[in-house]
C-alpha positions as CSV (number, residue, x, y, z in Angstrom):
1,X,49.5,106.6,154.0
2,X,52.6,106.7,151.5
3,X,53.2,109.4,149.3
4,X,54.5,109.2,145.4
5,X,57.6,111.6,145.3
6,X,58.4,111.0,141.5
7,X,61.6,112.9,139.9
8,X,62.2,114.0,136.5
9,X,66.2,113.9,135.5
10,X,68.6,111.3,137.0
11,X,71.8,114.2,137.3
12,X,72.9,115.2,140.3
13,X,69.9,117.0,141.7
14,X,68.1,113.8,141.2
15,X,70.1,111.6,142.9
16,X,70.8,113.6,145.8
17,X,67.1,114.4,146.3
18,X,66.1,111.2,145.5
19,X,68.5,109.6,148.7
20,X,67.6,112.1,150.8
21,X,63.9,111.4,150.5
22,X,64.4,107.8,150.8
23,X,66.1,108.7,154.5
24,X,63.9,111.6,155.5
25,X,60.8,109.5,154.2
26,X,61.5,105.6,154.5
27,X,57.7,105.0,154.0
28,X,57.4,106.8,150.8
29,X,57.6,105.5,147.2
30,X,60.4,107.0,145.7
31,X,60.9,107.3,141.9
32,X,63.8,108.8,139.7
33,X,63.4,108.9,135.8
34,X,66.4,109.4,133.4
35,X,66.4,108.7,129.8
36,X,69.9,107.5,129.5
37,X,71.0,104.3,129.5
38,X,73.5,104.3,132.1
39,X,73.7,104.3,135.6
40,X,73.3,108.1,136.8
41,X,76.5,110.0,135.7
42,X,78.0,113.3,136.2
43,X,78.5,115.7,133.2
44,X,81.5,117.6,134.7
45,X,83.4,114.0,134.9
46,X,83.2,113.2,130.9
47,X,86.5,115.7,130.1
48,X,88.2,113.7,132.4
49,X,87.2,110.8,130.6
50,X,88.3,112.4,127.7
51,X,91.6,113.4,129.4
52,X,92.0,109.6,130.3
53,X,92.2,110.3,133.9
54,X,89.2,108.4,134.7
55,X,87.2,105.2,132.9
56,X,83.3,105.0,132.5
57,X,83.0,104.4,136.1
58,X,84.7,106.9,137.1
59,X,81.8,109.4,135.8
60,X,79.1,107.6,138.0
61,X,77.4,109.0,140.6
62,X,77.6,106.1,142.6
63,X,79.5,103.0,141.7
64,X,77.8,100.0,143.3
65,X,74.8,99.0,140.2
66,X,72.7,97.8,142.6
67,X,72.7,101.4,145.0
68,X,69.1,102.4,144.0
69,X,67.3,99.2,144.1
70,X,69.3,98.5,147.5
71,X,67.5,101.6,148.8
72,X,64.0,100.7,147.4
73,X,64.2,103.8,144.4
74,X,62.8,103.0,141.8
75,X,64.1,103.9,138.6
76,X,62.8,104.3,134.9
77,X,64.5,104.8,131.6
78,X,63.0,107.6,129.8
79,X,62.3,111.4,129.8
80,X,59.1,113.2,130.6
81,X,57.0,114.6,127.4
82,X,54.2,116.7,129.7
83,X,53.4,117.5,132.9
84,X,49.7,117.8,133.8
85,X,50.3,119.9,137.7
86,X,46.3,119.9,137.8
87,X,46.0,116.2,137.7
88,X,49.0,115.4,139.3
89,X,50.2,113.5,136.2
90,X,53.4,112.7,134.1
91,X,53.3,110.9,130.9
92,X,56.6,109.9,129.6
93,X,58.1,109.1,125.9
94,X,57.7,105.3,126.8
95,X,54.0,105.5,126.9
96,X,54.1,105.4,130.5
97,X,52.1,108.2,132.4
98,X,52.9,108.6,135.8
99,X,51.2,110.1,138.9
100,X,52.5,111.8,141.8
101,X,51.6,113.2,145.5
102,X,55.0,115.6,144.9
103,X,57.3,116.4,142.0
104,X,60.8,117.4,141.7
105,X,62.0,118.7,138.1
106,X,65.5,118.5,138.1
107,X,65.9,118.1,133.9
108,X,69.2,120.0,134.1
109,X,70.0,121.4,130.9
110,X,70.3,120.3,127.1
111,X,73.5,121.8,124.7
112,X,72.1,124.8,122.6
113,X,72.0,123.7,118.9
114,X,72.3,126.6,115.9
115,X,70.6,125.9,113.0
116,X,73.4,125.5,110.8
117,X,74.1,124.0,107.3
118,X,75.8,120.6,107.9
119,X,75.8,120.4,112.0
120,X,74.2,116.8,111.6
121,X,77.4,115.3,110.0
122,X,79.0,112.8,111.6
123,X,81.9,113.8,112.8
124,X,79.7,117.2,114.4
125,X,79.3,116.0,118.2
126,X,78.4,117.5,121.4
127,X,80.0,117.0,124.5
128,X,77.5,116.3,126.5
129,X,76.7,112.4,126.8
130,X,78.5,109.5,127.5
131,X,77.6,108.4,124.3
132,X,79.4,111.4,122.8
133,X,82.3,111.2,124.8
134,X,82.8,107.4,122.8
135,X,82.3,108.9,119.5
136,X,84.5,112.1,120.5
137,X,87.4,109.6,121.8
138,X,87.2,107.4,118.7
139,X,88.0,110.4,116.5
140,X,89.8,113.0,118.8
141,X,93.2,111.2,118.2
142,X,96.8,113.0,118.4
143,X,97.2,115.1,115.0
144,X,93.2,115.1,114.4
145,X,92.7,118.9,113.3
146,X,89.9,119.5,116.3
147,X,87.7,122.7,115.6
148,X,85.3,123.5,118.5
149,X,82.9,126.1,118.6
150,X,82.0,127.9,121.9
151,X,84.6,129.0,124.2
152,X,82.5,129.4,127.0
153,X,82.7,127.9,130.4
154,X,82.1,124.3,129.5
155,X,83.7,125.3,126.5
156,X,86.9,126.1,128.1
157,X,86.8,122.4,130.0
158,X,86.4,120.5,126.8
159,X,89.5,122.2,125.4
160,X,91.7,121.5,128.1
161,X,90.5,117.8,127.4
162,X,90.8,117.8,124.0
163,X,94.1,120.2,123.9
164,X,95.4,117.1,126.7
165,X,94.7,114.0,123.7
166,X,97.5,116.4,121.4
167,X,94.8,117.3,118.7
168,X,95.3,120.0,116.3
169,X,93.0,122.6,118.1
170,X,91.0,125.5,117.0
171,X,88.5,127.2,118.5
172,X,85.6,129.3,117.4
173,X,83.7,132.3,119.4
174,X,81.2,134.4,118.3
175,X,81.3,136.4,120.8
176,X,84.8,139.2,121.1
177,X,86.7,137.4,123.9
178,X,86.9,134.2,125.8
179,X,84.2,133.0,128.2
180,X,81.9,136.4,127.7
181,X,79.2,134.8,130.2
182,X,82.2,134.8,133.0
183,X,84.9,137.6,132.0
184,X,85.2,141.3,131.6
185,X,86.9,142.2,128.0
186,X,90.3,142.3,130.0
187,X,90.4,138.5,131.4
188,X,88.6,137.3,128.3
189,X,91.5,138.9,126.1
190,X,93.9,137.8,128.8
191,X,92.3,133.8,128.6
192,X,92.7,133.8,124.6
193,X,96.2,135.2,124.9
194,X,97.1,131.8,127.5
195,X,95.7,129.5,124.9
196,X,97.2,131.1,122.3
197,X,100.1,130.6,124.4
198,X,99.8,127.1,124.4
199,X,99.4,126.4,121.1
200,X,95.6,126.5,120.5
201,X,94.8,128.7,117.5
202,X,91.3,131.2,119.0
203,X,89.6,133.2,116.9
204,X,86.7,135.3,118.4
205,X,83.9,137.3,116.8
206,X,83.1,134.5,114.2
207,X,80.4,132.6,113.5
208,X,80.3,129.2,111.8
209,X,78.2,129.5,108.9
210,X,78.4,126.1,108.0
211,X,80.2,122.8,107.9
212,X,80.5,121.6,104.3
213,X,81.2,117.5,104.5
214,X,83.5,115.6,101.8
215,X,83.3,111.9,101.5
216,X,84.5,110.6,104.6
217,X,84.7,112.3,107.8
218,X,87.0,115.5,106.4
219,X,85.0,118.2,106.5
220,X,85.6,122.2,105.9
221,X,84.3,124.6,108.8
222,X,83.5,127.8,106.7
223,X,83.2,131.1,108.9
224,X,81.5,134.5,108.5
225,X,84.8,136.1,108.3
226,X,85.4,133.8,105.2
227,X,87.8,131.6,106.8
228,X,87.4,127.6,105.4
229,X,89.1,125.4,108.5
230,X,89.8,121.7,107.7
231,X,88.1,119.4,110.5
232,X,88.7,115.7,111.4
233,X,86.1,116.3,114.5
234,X,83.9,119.5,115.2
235,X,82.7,120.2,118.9
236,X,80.0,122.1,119.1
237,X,80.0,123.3,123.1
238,X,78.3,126.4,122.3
239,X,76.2,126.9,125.9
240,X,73.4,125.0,127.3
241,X,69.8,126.3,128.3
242,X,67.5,124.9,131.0
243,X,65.9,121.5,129.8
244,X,62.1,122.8,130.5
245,X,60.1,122.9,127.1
246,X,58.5,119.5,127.9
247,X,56.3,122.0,130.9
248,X,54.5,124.1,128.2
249,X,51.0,123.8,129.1
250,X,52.2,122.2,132.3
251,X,50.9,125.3,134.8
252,X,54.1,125.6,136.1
253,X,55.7,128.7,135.6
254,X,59.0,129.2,133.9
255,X,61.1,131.9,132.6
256,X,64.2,130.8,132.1
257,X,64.0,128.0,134.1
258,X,61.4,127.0,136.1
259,X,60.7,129.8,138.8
260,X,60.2,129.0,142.3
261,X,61.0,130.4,145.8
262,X,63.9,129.7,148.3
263,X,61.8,126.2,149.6
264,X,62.2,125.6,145.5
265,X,58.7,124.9,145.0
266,X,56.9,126.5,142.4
267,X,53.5,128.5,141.9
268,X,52.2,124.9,141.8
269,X,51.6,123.2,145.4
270,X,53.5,120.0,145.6
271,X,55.9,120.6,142.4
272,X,59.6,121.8,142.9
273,X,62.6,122.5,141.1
274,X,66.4,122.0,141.7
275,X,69.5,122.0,139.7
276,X,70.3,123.9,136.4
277,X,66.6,124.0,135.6
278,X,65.6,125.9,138.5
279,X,65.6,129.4,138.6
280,X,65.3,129.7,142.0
281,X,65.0,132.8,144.7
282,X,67.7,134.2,145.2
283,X,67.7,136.6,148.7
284,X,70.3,139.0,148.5
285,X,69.5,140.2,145.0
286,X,66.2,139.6,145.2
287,X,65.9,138.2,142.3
288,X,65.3,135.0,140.4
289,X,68.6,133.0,139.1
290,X,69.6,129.8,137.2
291,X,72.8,128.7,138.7
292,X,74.2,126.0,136.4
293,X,76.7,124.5,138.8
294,X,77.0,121.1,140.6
295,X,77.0,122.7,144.2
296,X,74.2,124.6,143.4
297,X,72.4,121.4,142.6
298,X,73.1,119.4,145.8
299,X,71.9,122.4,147.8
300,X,69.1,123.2,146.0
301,X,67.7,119.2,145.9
302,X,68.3,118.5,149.7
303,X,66.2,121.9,150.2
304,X,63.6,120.4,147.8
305,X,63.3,117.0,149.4
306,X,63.4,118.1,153.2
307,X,60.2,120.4,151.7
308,X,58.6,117.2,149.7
309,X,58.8,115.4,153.1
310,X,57.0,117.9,155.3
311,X,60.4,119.3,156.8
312,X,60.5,122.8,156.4
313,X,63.9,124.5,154.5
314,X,65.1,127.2,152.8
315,X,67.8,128.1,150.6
316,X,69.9,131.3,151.5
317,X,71.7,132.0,148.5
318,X,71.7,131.1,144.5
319,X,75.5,131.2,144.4
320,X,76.9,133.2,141.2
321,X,80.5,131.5,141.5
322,X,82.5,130.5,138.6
323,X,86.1,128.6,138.7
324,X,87.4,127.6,136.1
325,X,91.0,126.1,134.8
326,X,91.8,126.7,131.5
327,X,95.1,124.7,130.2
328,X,96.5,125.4,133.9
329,X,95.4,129.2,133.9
330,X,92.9,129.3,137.0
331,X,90.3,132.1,136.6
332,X,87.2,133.2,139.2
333,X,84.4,135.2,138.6
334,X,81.4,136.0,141.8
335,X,79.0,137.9,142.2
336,X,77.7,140.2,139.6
337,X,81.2,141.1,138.1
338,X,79.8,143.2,135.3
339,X,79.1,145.9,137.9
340,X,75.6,147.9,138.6
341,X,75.3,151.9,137.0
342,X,77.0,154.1,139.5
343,X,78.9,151.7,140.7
344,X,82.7,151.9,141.3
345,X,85.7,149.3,140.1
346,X,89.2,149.1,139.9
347,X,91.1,146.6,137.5
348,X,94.4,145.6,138.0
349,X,96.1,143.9,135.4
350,X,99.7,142.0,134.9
351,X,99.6,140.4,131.2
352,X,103.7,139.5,131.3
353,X,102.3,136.9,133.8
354,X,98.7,136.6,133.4
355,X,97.3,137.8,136.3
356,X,94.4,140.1,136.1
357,X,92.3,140.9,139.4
358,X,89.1,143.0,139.0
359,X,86.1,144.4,142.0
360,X,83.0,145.8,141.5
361,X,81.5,147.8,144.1
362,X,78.2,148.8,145.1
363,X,78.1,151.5,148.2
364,X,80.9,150.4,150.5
365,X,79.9,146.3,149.4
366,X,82.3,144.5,147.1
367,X,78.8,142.7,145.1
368,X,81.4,141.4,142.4
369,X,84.9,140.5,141.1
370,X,87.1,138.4,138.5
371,X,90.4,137.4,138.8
372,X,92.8,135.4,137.0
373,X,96.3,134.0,138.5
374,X,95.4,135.2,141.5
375,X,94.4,132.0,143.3
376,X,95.1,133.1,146.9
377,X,92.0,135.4,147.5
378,X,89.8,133.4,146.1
379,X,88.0,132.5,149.7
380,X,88.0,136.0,150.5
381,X,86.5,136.9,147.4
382,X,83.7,134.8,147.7
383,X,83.4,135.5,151.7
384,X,83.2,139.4,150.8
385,X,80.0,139.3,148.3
386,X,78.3,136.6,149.4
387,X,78.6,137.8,153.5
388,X,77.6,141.6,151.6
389,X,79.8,143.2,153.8
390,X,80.4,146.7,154.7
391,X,83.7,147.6,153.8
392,X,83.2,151.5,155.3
393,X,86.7,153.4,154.7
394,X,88.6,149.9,153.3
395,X,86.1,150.5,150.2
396,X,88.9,153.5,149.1
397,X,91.7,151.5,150.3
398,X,90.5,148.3,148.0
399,X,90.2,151.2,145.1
400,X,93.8,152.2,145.5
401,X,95.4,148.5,145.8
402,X,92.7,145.3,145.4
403,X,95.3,143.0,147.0
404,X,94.6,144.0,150.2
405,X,91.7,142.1,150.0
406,X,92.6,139.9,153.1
407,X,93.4,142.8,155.4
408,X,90.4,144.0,154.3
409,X,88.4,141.0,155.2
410,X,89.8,140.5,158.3
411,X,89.0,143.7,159.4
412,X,85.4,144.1,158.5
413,X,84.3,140.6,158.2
414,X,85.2,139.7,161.6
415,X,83.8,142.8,163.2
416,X,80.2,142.4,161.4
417,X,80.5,138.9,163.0
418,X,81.3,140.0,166.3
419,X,78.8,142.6,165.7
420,X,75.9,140.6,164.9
421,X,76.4,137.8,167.6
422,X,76.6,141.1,170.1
């Protein structure tokens, strides 16, 4: 007998679970609900767009119109209100209410919004939408005075986008460096210094108070510091959070995000999670973790729908990897690159030509690092923490010079290899 596999959120996860079902399960009804007009898009393409390096299409997931209904997947416009796990049931804002054998949520996330005086003028946009991205590129021409607040990681790609369309640009943080979520107070400092570099103004440890509109679209950004900045546009890009409060009530447990185990389903038979709502089991920590990254998502759906079709998987790793390219400075963070207590780091730092390369240790494992301008490692990096290998006496050498970080790899990676095929 078929089964219903309904999924909430037509992002990447979506798609990609959605596909896969079709093939694992040809028998099964299939659907996939967004509540965007468009085709299925990709977030991380829209500051391209912006850039002018790609058109409309360019964003979509998949460019033929007719891809879903050629593969028999149903789709509806619109997002899900509440989710009833007991009785198997979705009802939707259309008035539509929708049952299911299993459920993926894979909602992504929404843009955190701050309660501020005057953030609903309208020349205050997001960048999160296609729909914004119009309204963004209508206003966001060369000499606009641009102010943005966030200079997270996202934050950091709309700036490259909007610094790219020769805006007057200025950016907000509240928080005392660049990309706090990502960076150590060295980097951070090191990131701000680049843009500064380049001609963005960045002011960090602000707050915008609020964003007093003349007639028109000039409006004043006013600061707790007591700064007033004239803005043609405002950007607010200040973080996003998992898109789950529609599940209160639901049975499904969330945190976060929705928590569920390395098959990604949750406490609820039947219902999993994927993408940058999941907050997923992570095995070498041993603990739960959103991973809000596009990789993350693919894995994390095709592990979901081989488990929604009766084919057994499990994910090995929520990867904590960060690359980023602000204004042409490349910067990486893995792993937990705050550090644990007791552990030890070395930092080594070259500001002349911004380059900055940091390691956390834990025992003799490297568990985190950040680096910036130093793009040759970056593999190794990542191959080091994630593989949790035992470094033994190279830990003291790493302390003494962190470039060595290739001699170091080939040394103990390959022998834990060997070791553990032996």
């Amino acid at each position: 007998m078929a089964r219903h596999h309904l999924i909430l959120g037509a992002g990447p996860a979506g798609v990609i679970a959605a596909e896969s079902l079709r093939k694992l399960v040809p028998q099964d009804r299939v659907t996939l609900v967004g509540d965007e007009l468009e085709l299925p898009y990709s977030r991380m393409a829209i500051p391209y767009l912006l850039m002018g390096s790609i058109d409309e299409r360019g964003t979509l997931l998949r460019k033929d119109p007719h891809h879903y209904e050629a593969l028999g997947i149903e789709r509806v416009q619109a997002r899900a209100t509440s989710v009833d796990a007991g009785k198997r049931l979705v009802e939707l804002s259309n008035g539509q209410a929708i049952r299911f054998d299993c459920l993926l949520i894979a909602t992504g996330s929404l843009p955190v919004r701050f309660p501020i005086p005057g953030f609903d003028g309208a020349n205050v946009h997001p960048c999160w939408t296609l729909a914004d991205a119009r309204e963004i590129v209508a206003l966001a021409q060369p000499g606009a005075k641009v102010v943005q607040m966030g200079a997270g990681f996202i934050g950091c790609i709309i700036m490259e986008a909007l610094a790219s369309r020769g805006v007057s640009l200025t950016v907000v943080e509240m928080g005392d460096r660049m990309v706090p979520r990502m960076m150590g107070p060295t980097a951070g400092a090191m990131i701000k210094s680049w843009c500064e570099s380049k001609g963005v103004t960045v002011i960090t440890g602000a707050k915008v108070e609020r964003i007093d509109h003349a007639n028109g679209l000039s409006s004043k950004v006013c600061l707790s510091t007591g700064a007033q900045i004239e803005a043609d546009l405002v950007i607010s890009a200040t973080g996003v959070k998992p898109n789950v409060a529609f599940l209160q009530g639901s049975g499904i447990e969330v945190q976060t995000g929705v928590l569920t185990d390395t098959t990604l389903q949750t406490n609820c038979a039947g219902i999993y999670a994927a993408g940058d709502c999941a907050q997923a089991y992570d095995r070498p920590s041993q603990s739960h973790l959103v991973s809000a990254i596009q990789p993350n998502a693919a894995d994390e759906a095709l592990v979901a729908a081989r488990n929604m079709a009766g084919q057994h998987s499990a994910l090995q790793r929520v990867p904590q990897i960060n690359v980023l390219d602000t204004l042409g400075l490349i910067s990486s963070s893995f792993g937990q690159w705050q550090g644990v207590p007791g552990g030890d780091h070395v930092e080594m730092t070259d500001w002349i030509n911004h380059r900055m390369l940091g390691l956390q240790f834990e025992g003799d494992r490297l568990i985190g690092c950040n680096a910036i301008g130093w793009t040759e490692h970056v593999g190794v990096m990542r191959g080091l923490v994630e593989g949790q290998v035992r470094l033994g006496a190279w830990k003291e050498t790493l302390l003494k010079d962190p470039t060595r970080l290739m001699e170091a790899y080939l040394a103990c990676a390959q022998a834990q290899e060997q070791h553990a095929v032996v």
